[in-house]
C-alpha atoms as an extended CHARMM CRD file, in Angstrom:
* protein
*
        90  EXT
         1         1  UNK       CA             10.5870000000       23.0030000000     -109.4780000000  PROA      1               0.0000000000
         2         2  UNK       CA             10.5930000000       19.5120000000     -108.3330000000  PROA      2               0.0000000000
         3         3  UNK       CA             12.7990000000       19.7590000000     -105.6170000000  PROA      3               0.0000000000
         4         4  UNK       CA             10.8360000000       23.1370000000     -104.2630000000  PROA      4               0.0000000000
         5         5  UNK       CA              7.2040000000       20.8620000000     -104.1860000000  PROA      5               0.0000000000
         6         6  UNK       CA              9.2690000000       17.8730000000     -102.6300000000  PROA      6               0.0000000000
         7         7  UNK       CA             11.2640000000       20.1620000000      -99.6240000000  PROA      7               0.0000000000
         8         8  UNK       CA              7.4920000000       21.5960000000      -99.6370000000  PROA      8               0.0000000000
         9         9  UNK       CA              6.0820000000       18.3640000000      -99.1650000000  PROA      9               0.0000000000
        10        10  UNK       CA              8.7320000000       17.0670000000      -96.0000000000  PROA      10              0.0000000000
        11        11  UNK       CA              8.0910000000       20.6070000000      -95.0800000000  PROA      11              0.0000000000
        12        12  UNK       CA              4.8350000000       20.3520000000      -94.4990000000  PROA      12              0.0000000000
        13        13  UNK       CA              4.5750000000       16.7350000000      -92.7600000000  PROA      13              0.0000000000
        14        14  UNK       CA              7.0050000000       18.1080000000      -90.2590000000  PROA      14              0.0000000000
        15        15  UNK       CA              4.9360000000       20.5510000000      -89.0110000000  PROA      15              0.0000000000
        16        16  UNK       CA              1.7560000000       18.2310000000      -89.1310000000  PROA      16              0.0000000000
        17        17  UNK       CA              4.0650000000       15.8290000000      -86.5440000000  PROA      17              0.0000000000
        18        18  UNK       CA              5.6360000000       19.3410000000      -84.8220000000  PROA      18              0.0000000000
        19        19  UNK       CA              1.6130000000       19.9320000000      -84.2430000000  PROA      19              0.0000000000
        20        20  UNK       CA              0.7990000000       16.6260000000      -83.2430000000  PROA      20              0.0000000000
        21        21  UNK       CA              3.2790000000       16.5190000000      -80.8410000000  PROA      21              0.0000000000
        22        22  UNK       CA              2.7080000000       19.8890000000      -79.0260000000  PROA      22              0.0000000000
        23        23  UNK       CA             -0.9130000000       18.7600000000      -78.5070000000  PROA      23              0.0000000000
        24        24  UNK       CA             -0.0080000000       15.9740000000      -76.8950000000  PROA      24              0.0000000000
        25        25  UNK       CA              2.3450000000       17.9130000000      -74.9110000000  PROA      25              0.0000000000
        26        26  UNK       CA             -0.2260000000       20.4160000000      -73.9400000000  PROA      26              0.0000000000
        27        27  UNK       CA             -2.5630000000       18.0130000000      -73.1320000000  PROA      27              0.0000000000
        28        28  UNK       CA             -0.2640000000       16.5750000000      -70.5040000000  PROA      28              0.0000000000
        29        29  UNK       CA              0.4710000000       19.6230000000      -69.2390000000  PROA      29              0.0000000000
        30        30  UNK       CA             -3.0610000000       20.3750000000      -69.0100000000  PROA      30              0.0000000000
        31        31  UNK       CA             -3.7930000000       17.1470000000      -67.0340000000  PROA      31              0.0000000000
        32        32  UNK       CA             -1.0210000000       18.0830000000      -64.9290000000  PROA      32              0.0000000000
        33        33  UNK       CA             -2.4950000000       21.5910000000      -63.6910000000  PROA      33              0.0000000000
        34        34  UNK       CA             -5.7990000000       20.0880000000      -63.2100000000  PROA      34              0.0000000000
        35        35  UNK       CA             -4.5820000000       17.2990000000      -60.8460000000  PROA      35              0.0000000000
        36        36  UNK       CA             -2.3520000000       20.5350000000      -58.8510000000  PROA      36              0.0000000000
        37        37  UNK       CA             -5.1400000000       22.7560000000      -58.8940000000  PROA      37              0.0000000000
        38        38  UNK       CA             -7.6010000000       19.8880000000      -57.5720000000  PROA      38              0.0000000000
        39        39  UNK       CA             -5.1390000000       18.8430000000      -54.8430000000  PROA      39              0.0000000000
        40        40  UNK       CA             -3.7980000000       22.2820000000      -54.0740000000  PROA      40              0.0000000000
        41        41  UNK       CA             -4.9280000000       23.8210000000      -50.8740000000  PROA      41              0.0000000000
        42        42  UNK       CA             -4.3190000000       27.1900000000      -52.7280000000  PROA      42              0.0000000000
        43        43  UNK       CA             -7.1670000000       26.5560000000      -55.1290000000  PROA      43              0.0000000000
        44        44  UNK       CA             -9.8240000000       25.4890000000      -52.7200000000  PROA      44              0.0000000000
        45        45  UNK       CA            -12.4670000000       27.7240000000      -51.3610000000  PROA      45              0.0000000000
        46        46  UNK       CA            -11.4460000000       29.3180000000      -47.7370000000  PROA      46              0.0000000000
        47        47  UNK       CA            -14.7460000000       30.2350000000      -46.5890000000  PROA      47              0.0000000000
        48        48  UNK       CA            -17.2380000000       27.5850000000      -45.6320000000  PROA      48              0.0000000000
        49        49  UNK       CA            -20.0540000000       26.3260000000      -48.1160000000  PROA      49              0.0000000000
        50        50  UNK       CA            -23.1440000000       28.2210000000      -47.1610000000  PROA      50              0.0000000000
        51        51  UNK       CA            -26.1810000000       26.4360000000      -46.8440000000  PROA      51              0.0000000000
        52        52  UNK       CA            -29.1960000000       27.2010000000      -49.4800000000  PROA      52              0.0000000000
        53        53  UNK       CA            -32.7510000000       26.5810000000      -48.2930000000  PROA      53              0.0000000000
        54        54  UNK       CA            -33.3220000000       26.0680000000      -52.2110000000  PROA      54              0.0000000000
        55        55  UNK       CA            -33.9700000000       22.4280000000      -53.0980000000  PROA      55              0.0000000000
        56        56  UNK       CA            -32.3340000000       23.4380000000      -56.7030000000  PROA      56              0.0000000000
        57        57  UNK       CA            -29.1090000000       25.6270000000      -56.6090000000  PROA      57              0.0000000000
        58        58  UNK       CA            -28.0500000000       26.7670000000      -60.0100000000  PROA      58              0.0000000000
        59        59  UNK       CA            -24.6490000000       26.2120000000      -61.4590000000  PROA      59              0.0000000000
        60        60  UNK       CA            -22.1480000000       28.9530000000      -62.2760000000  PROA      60              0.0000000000
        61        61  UNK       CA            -20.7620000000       29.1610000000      -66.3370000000  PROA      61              0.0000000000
        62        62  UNK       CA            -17.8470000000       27.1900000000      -64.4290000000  PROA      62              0.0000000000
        63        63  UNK       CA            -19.2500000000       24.7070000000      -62.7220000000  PROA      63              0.0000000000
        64        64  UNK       CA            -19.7510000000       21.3530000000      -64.6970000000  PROA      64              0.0000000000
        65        65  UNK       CA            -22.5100000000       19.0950000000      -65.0970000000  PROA      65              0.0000000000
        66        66  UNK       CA            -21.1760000000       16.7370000000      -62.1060000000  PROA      66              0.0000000000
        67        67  UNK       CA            -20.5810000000       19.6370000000      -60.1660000000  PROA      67              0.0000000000
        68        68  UNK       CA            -17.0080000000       20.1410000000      -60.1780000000  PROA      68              0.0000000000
        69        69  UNK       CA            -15.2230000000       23.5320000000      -60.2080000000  PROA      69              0.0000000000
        70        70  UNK       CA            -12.4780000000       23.9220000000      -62.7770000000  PROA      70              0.0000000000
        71        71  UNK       CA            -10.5860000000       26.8160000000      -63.8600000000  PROA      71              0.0000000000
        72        72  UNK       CA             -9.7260000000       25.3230000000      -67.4010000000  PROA      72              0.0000000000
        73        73  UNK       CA            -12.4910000000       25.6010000000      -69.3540000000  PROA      73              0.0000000000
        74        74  UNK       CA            -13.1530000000       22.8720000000      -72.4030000000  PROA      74              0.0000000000
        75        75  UNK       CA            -10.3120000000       20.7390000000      -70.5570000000  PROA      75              0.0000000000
        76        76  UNK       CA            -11.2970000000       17.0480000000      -71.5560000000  PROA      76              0.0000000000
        77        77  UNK       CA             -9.9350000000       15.3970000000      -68.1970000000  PROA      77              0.0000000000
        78        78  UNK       CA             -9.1280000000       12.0270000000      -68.0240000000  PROA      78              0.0000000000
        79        79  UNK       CA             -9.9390000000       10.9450000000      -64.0050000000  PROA      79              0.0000000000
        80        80  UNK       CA             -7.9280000000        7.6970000000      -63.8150000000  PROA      80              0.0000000000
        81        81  UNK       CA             -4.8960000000        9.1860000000      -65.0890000000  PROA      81              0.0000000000
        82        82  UNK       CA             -1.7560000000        9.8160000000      -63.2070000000  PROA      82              0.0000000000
        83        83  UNK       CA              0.3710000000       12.7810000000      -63.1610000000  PROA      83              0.0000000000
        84        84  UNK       CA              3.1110000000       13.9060000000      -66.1020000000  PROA      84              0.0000000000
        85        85  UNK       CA              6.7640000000       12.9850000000      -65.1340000000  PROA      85              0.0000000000
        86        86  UNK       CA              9.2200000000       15.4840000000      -66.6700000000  PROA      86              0.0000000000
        87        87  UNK       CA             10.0700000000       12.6410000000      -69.3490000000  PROA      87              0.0000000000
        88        88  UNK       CA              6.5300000000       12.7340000000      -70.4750000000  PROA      88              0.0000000000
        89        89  UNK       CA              6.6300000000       16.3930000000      -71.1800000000  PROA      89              0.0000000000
        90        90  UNK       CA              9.7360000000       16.5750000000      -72.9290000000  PROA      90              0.0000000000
């Protein structure tokens, strides 16, 4: 009985890292896309920003408080960083 709560115990700290880990990981990752997207020429609008006679234009549900369009939604982006190498991923 012993042995089952201590292989338990390891069991369950090594999926608590495991987790930790991947978040980090996807958080990266998630960086990552946001710089491509934002750079990408594929991402941008093609047709030309039409001009509102409105003094206040309302946002869209994906359109952030600064104005910014991104397709990730609850993304916490950090602006000063730089993009994921491979080795950072892994």
């Amino acid at each position: 009985m012993q042995h089952t709560l201590v292989d338990l115990s390891k069991r369950v700290d090594t999926v608590k890292e495991e987790n930790s880990n991947l978040r980090t990981a996807n958080q990266i990752l998630g960086q990552y896309i946001e710089k491509l997207m934002a750079t990408s020429s594929i991402f941008q609008s093609s047709s030309p920003p039409q001009v509102s006679h409105q003094s206040h234009v309302p946002m869209s549900s994906s359109t952030h408080m600064d104005g910014s369009d991104s397709a990730v939604e609850g993304f916490q982006y950090e602006e000063n960083s730089e993009l994921a190498s491979e080795d950072d991923i892994a």
